[in-house]
N, C-alpha and C positions, 0 to 999 in steps of 0.2 A: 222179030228177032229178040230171043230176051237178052236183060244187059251181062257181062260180063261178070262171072264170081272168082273171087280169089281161091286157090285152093287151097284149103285148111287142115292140117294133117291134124292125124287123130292117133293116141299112139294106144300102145297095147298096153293090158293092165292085166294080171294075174293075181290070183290069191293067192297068197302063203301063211303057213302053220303060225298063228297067236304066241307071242314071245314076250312076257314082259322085260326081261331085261335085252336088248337089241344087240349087247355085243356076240353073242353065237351067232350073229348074219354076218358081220363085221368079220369074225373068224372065217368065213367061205370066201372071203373076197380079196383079202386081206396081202394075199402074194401076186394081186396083179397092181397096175404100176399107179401109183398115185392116188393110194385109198385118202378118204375122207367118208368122215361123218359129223355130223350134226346131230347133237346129240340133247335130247332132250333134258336129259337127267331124272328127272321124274315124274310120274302119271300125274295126268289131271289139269284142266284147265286151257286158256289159251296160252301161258308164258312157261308150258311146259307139256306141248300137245303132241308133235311131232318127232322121228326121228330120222335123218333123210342119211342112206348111204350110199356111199358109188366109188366106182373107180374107170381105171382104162379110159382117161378121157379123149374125144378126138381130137383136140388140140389144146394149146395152151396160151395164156394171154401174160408174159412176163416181162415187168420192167422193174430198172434199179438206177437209183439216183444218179442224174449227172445223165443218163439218157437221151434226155429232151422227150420222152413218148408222154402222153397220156392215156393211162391205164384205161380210165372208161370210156375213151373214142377208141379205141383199140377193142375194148371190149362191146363196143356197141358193131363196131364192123363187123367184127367176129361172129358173135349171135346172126347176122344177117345172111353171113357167108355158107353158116354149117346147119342152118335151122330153116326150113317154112315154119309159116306164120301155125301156130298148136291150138286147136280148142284143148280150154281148161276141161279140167274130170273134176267132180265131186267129191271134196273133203280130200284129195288128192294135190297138196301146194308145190310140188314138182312135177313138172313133166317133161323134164331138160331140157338145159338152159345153161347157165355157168355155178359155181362155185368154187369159191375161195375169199382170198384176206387184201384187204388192200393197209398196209403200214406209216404208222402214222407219219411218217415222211415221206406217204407217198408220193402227193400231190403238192407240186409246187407253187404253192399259197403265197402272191404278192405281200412284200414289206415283211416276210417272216424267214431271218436268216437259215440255211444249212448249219447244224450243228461244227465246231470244227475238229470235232472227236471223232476218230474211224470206225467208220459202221461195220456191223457184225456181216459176214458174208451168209447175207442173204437177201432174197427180191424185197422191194419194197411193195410190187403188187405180183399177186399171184393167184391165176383164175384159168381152174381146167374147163374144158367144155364137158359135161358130162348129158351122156344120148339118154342113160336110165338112171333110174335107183328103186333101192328099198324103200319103201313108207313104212313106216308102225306109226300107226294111230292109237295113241294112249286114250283117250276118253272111249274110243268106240272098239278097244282092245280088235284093234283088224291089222296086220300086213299084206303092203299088195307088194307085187315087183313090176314097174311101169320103164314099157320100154319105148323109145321116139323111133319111128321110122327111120332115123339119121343113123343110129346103129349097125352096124358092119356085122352081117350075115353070121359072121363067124364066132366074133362076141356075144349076140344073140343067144345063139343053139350054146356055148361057154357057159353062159349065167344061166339056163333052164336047166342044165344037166348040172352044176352046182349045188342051185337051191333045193331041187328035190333031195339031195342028201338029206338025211334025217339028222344025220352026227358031223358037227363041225370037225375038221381037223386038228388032231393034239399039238401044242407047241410046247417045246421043250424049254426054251431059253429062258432067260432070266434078267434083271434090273438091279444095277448097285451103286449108289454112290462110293466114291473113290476114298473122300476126305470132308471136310466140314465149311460147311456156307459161307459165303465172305462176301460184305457188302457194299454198299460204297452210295455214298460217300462217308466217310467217318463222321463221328459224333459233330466233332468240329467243325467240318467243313460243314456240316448238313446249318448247322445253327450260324453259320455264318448267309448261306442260302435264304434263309427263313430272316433275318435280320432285313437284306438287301431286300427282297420279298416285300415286307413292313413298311419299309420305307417307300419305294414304289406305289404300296397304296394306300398309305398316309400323303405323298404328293398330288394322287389323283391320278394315276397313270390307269388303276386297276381296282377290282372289287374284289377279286380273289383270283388266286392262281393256282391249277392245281400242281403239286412238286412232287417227286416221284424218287424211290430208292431202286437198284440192283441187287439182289444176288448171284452170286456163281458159285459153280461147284462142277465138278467131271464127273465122269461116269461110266458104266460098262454093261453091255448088255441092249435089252430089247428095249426101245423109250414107249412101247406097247405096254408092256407090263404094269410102267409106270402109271397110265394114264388110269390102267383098270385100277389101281392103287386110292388114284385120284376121288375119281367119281364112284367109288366106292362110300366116302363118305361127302364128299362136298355134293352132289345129286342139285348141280346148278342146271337151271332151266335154259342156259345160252352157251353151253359148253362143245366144243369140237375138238376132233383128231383130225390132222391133216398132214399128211406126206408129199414131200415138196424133194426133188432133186437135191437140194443143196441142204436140209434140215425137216424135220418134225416139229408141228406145230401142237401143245398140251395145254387146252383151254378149259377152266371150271370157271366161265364167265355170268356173272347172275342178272346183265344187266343187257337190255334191248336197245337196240339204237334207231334203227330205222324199218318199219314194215309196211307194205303197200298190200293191198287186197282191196280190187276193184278202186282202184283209184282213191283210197283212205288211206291216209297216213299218219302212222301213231309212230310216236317215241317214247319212253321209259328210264327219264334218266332218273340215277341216283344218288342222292346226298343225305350224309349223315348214318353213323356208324356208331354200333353197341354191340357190346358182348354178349354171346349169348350163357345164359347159368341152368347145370344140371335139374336143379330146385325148379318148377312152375313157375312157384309164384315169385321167388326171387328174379327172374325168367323176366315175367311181366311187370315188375317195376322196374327193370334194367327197359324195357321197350317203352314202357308209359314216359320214363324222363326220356327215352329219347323224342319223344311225338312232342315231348315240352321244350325243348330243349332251342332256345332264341336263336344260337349259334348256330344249331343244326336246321333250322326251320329257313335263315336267311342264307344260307350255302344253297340247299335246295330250293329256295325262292328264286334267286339269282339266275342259277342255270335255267329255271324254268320259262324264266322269261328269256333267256338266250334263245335257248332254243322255238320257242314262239314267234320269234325275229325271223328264224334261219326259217320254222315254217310259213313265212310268211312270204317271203321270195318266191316260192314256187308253188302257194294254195291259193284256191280260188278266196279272193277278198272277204272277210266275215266270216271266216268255215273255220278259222283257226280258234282254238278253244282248250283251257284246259280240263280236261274230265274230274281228274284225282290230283289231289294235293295232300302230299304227307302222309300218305297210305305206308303202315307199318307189315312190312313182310319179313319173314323171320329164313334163314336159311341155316345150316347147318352149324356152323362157328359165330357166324354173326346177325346179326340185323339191321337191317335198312331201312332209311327214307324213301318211297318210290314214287313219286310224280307220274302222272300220263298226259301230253299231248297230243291233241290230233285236228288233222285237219282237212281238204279235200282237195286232191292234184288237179291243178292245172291243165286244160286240155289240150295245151299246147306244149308238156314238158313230160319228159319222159323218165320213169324210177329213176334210169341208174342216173338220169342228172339230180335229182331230190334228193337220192344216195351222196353224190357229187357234192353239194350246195351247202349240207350238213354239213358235211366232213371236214376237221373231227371231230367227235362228239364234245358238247359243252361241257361236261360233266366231268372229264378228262384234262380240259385245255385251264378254264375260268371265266372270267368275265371282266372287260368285251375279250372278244375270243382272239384274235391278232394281237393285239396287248400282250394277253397273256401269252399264245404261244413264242413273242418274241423274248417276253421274260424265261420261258422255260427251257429257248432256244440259249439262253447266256449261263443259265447257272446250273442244269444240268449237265454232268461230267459225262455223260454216255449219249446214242441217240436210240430212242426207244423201240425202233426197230417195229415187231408187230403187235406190241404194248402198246395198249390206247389207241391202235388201230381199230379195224372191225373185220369182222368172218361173216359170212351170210352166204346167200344164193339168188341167183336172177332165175327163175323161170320164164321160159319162152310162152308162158300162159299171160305174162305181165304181171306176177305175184312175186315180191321181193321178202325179204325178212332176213335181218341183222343180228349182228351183237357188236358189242361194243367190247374188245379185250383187253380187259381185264383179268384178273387172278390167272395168268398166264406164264408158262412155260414154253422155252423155245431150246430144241439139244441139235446141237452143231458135232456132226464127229462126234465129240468124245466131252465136251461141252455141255453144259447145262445152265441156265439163264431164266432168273424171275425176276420181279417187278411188283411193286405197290407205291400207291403214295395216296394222297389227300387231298383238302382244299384248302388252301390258306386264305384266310379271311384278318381283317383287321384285328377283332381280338384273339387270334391263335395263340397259343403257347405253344412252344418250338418240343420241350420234352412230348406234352399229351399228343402233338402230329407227329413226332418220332414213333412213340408207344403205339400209335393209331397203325403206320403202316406194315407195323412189325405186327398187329393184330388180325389182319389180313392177310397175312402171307405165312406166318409161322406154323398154321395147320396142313397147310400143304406142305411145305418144307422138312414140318416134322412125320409128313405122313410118308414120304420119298425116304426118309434115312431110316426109317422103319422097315420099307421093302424089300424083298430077296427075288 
């Protein structure tokens, strides 16, 4: 008698027409309910390889604070319920699975108070089941449309007879700010923040915390437009559109949080920020003082070793290692310090709990990470909702990959909401981390009140 085999679904995989820019897929899908994409931003490389789209999910995994759920037992159910067990495809990092964001007050984190400011009406996690998607594959310029058996017959034969269109559908609408950006906290209050801050880690409470500004502003029209707006010039390599029931999610995130492939686990945090200049080579001595830069080198030290910690809960013993240190990567407005850790999962712990254990990312929170968040829990006036949360996807192949949100966008109604801030370290000046997060957000900001 031979033994027992599990059966392993195997999903269907189609070629589609070479597209370097992904949003004409994005346009064919776009009017069914709860589009998302992940969106690469630009060719080349691993931290900017794929582009994964979908919508119509079979279900949805939603919770919001004061609940009592937890998002990734809910989310591990869920995979279980709507999925057999998938062989992976090649070069193929979906083959549905979930997607979506979990907010950084998602998860209720011991000794780390609830904000007592009213949160913005929206999930704190939010994870569709999605059965298919688009791939575009930037290094090997290939689109496939991969679809899971779990797929409903009728969506199927829907998404074939879409994608053969040659010509995406026209849209007419349009995107407008209403009036002019307004922040918070005011100059004062911010430097009163950053004082209490100082003092905290002059007593020894903290090594750095990172602190965080708001914008708002209204608006009218399509927050699509917007996004095309976005990544038009920011071409971040962790950036997402996501349509949620209650609001739109407009990510140009440049920063990795957590990725799994075959049981590897790397993160990509980042610390330390420079302008970028029209001029080369003025260019490149703005990026050389920053690779020099003791301020910037111990911000990024710090986290680095945070997160070495958090890989170490969940990697096999010895496997955890830093790769890169201080690696200068330039993006559109700015430049970066980017670290890489990695290390080897456990054979007894599953992504979304690695995803879990992490969460939120160090590079976001400070250092130690409870510390910090319960400082950021006091003097933050706002609660940051799906800032400094993360966006990513689980595949039911067991390949995960994150971001960390950042340079983010969220429109409510009629609503529009951004976010930046820093790390504050012992020797910060209060003006240069003001300036700093107005240096990170101002491109975007001024790129929205540009748009028609």
């Amino acid at each position: 008698m031979s033994p027992h085999r599990e059966h392993v679904c195997r999903p269907e995989l189609h070629a589609l027409p070479w597209h370097p820019d992904a949003s004409s897929w994005v346009e064919r899908i776009r009017d069914l309910t709860l589009s998302v994409w992940l969106d690469s931003g630009r060719p080349g490389g691993a931290r900017g390889r794929y582009d994964i789209i979908s919508a119509s999910p079979l279900a949805c995994v939603i919770t919001r604070r004061g609940d009592g759920h937890d998002p990734m037992q809910l989310l591990r159910e869920a995979l279980a319920k709507y999925f057999a067990k998938t062989a992976a495809l090649p070069d193929i990092p979906f083959v549905g699975g979930a997607i979506g964001l979990l907010g950084y007050e998602a998860l209720a984190i011991t000794k780390v108070p609830a904000p007592k400011v009213p949160a913005l009406s929206f999930p704190d996690a939010h994870f569709g089941l999605y059965s298919w998607a688009i791939i575009c594959d930037h290094c090997k310029q290939s689109t496939h449309l991969v679809i899971h058996p779990a797929t409903p017959p009728k969506l199927r034969e829907e998404l074939l007879r879409r994608l053969k269109n040659t010509a995406p559908p026209r849209t007419t609408s349009t995107f407008q700010l209403r009036g002019n950006w307004r922040s918070e906290p005011a100059y004062a209050n911010y430097t009163h923040a950053i004082e209490r801050i100082a003092k905290y880690i002059h007593a020894g409470d903290c090594y750095q915390v990172n602190f965080a500004r708001r914008w708002h502003n209204t608006y009218q029209g399509d927050p699509w437009h917007a996004y095309l707006k976005l990544r038009a010039f920011a071409k971040a390599p962790f950036a997402a559109w996501m349509e949620t029931a209650d609001g739109t999610v407009l990510c140009q995130s440049p920063e990795r949080f957590v990725q799994c492939i075959d049981r590897k686990l790397l993160t990509e945090p980042i610390k330390g920020t420079a302008a970028r200049d029209s001029d080369a080579e003025r260019d490149q001595v703005l990026g050389e003082a920053l690779q020099r830069s003791e301020k910037n080198r111990a911000e990024n030290l710090m986290i680095v070793d945070l997160l070495r910690n958090d890989f170490g809960q969940v990697c096999t013993p010895g496997s955890v290692r830093v790769k890169k240190l201080f690696a200068l990567e330039k993006f559109a407005t700015v430049q970066h310090l980017v670290s890489t850790v990695e290390g080897e999962l456990r054979a007894d712990i599953h992504p979304l709990n690695a995803w879990r254990t992490c969460f939120p990312g160090g590079s976001i929170t400070g250092a130690p990470k409870i510390r910090a968040m319960q400082i950021i829990a006091e003097l933050e006036p706002f609660r940051r909702s799906v800032f400094c949360g993360s966006i990513g996807y689980f595949s039911v192949c067991g390949r995960m990959d994150s971001n960390i949100a950042i340079r983010t966008l969220l429109a409510l109604k009629s609503d529009l909401y951004a976010w930046a801030g820093g790390g504050i370290v012992a020797d910060s000046r209060c003006e240069e981390e003001f300036a700093e997060a107005l240096l990170k957000i101002e491109p975007i900001l001024n790129s929205l009140s540009a748009s028609a």
